[in-house]
Phi, psi and omega in degrees: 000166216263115193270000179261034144283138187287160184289117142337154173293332217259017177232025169247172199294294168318337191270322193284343170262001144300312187274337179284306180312319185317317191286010186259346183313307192306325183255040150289293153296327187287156181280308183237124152345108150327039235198093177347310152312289169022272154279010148298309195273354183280324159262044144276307173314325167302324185290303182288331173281354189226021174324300166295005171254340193241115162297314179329283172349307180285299199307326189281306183216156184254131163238172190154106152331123157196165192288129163195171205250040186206043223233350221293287183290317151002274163319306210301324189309327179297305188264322166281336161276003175283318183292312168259341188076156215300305176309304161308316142358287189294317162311283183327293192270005157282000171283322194297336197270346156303303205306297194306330188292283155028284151279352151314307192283294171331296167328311186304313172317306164299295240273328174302305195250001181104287183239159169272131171285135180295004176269332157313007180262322192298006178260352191304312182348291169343327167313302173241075197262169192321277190015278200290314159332321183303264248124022172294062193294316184279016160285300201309298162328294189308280177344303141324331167275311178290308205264005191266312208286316195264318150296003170263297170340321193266320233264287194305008196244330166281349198266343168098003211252075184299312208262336196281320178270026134287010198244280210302326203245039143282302182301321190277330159302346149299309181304331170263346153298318177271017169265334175185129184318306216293331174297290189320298185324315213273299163347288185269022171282294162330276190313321190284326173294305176325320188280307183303305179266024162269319173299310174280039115285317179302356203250152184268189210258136222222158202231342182314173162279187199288318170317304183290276159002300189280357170255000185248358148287298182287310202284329180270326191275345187277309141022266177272351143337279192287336182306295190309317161301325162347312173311325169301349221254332259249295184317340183285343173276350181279330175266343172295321175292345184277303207284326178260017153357133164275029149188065168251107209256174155105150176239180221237156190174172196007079145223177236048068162275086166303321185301307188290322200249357154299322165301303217277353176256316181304323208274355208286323161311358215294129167191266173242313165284105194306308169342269144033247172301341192293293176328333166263015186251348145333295174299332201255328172275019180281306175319263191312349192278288158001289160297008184239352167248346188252137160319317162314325176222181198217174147264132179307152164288319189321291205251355161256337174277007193261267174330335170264271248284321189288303195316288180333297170327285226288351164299324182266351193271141167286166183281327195244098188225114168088001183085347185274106174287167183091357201305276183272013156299318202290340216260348179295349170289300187308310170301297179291328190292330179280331173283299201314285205292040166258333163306161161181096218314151190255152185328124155111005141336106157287137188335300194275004164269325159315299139354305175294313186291317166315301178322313184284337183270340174259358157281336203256299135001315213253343208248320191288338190297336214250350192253311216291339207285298189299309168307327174308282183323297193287336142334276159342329167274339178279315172321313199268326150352268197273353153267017182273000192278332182277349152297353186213021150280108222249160182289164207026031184323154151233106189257150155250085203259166177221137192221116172338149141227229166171165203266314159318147204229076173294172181288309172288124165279169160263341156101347154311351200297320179236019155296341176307324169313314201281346180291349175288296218284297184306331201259322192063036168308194142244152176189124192293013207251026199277147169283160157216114180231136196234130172115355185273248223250185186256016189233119139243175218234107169239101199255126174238162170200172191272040184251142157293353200265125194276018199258012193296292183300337182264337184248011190191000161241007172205178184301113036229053177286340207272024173239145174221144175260186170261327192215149157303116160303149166285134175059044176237195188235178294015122180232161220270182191242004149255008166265329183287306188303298171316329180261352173302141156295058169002307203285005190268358186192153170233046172176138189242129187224108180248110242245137166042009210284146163332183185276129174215169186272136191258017155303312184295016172232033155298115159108336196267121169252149167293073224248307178199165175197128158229126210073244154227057163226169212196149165242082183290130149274147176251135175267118166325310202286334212245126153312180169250152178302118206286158156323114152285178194274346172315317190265020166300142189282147177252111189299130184297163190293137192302044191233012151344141161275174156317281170339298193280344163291335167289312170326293173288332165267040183250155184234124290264118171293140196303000000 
């Protein structure tokens, strides 16, 4: 783009710190980031900061330091909550990863094209895409860091500062290894496109034949590509000592799921109105269709071949890597927002058709952020709900929860799923909804307790016990939510926080004292002295009717995510 042109609005220094504030609005009110996951890990962060204080704590769970590619939030946590405490803390810094992604993207932009081009605002969105609404915070982290990390990677390259950016972007492909493997992946794939076409620019100009030809444009430059990446490599010796660990679990699994990564791009807007989100994900392949027929604008070689490479990554990547679901769902936000700002207008655009399109892309930026701020507030509120139950929880309770679901892959998750975490972080509870896959985190869950029934560890101490149903799902670890009640091991726990769950016969709360309740969830104490009500065969688990959708068959066959 032509630098001897006056600056555009939607291309200065006030604007990319307009749209980075913009993007914090939204965790601007709820007191805890609305984010699924979320409060499971936040009382991971209580245990490690306050392991060595609570014996109960060592009785329940194994914590134990170690080097890993999940570390992100982890780290962070340590030096801000002492300064803010654990909750503002965590809100801080999840405040920061749209604002980063945000200006990341912006960075990518300039530095490719010159000017940031006005078809880059539609990618802003992008920030608060599905991933992130699951709680994948230290993915998120990490991602954020690769794209901030990889506009510096352009910078210094346009600036000629070779060897100084071989130095520097050793420690930072560590830092972004340890916050999330997955940022370091995404890194040097970028970095490695980028480089290939600086090398092949870099080449003079040849008379040879095509053949010959086609190995000193593609083959040497793709070459020293990968020579220039090295510096990045350091981290690959950090997963191999990881992964190979004598008690590092999980598998690597189902790929080519075409339903599931065809799902996961309609899905990437996925939050509360579906319409909605379908219709804006909608704008963006209007978009990307749109360059490739008008004349007018183009794709960067830079950033498109950054986009076919991410492409190539998310077809080959499994769904299940490492035991961590989801895998290749998180990379689809990037991958198209990494397609948009690779548009950019060809030469002899006029301003005020550029003008528009900046218009149209920050109204559109501005109505999901607006959208997203509101969903958040009804989120919060249901947060405030269901924690008032933790008012009448006494400290280090061994609480047990159970949270409605259903056999259906509604669009609005309730974002309840892991709230049971927070009776950990405030409480010091015990609370089953913790994962525990060893070598995925630095918490596992060893809840021992003096009950004969061994289905204790397997059904009612860790994620995904704390989900419950109406009916037994097809292919799931779900149990029905009177198959639960009837079958807990009672002497195993003294307080039941039972969150939104279906309809169940309320014969099953014999034995149950009531400490609070609203609507239909309830905070039970147990009484020991009173047996619990035996089983009817109703409450034997039941299959739900054989009318799955596509949707709810991907859904289900997935497996409990770190």
């Amino acid at each position: 783009m032509d630098k001897g042109e006056a600056l555009q609005w939607w291309q200065t220094r006030w604007f990319v710190a307009l749209c980075t504030l913009l993007a914090i609005v939204p965790l601007l009110w709820p007191e805890i980031p609305p984010l699924v996951d979320l409060p499971g890990h936040m009382g991971r962060y209580r245990v490690q900061l306050v392991y060595d204080q609570f014996p109960h704590l060592q009785q329940w769970y194994n914590f134990q330091w170690s080097l890993m590619g999940n570390l992100g939030v982890d780290l962070l946590i340590i030096p801000l909550s002492k300064i803010f405490g654990l909750e503002f803390a965590v809100k801080l810094i999840v405040i920061s990863i749209p604002a980063m992604t945000v200006a990341g993207l912006l960075w990518i932009a300039r530095e490719v094209h010159g000017r940031i081009p006005a078809t880059a605002l539609f990618a802003l969105p992008l920030a608060y895409a599905f991933p992130f609404h699951f709680g994948f915070v230290n993915f998120a982290l990490s991602m954020a860091l690769a794209l901030l990390a990889f506009g510096w990677w352009l910078r210094l390259a346009r600036q000629g500062r070779l060897v100084f950016r071989a130095i520097v972007f050793v420690p930072v492909s560590c830092l972004i290894w340890v916050a999330h493997t997955f940022g370091w992946g995404v890194l040097g794939v970028l970095a490695f496109s980028a480089e290939m076409i600086r090398q092949h620019d870099l080449r003079p100009p040849s008379d040879k034949p095509w053949h010959r030809d086609l190995v000193d444009a593609w083959v040497k430059p793709a070459f020293w590509a990968g020579v220039h990446c090295i510096s990045m490599a350091l981290p690959a010796l950090l997963m191999v000592a990881w992964r190979s660990g004598a008690h590092v679990g999980g598998q690597t699994a189902d790929m080519f799921n075409w339903r599931a990564k065809i799902l996961w791009v309609v899905q990437v807007f996925r939050d509360r109105w579906q319409l909605f989100d379908i219709a804006s994900v909608g704008v963006l392949f209007l978009l990307l269709f749109k360059a490739v027929r008008d004349p007018n604008i183009q794709y960067s070689r830079n950033l498109g071949l950054s986009a076919g490479f991410l492409l190539a990554v998310y077809i080959l990547l499994p769904r299940i890597v490492f035991g961590s679901a989801y895998a290749d769902m998180r990379l689809v936000p990037f991958m198209l927002a990494i397609a948009i700002i690779a548009i950019r207008p060809k030469p002899g655009l006029s301003m005020r058709g550029a003008a528009t399109v900046a218009i149209l892309g920050m109204a559109f930026f501005t109505v999901r952020i607006a959208a997203t701020t509101w969903s958040f507030a009804l989120y919060d509120r249901s947060y405030d709900r269901e924690l008032k139950a933790l008012d009448h929880l006494p400290q280090g309770a061994r609480l047990v929860s159970f949270v409605g679901e259903t056999c259906y892959n509604e669009w609005r998750m309730t974002r309840l799923q892991h709230i049971p975490g927070l009776a950990l972080e405030r409480k010091l509870a015990y609370t089953n909804d913790q994962w525990s896959m060893a070598g995925g985190q630095l918490l596992t869950v060893r809840y021992q307790s003096n009950t004969p029934r061994g289905d204790i560890r397997r059904r009612f101490v860790h994620d995904p016990s704390q989900i419950v149903t109406d009916v037994q799902c097809p292919r799931e670890y779900w149990r029905p939510i009177a198959f639960m009640l009837a079958k807990l091991p009672r002497d195993a726990f003294d307080y039941i926080w039972i969150i939104r769950p279906p309809a169940y016969d309320r014969r099953l709360e014999q034995g149950l004292i009531p400490l609070w309740r609203e609507g239909s969830s309830a905070l039970f104490k147990i009484d020991h002295s009173v047996d619990p009500a035996q089983p009817s065969a109703r409450d034997l688990p039941r299959p739900k009717p054989l009318s799955a959708t596509p949707e709810d068959e991907v859904r289900n066959s997935m497996s409990p995510d770190e």
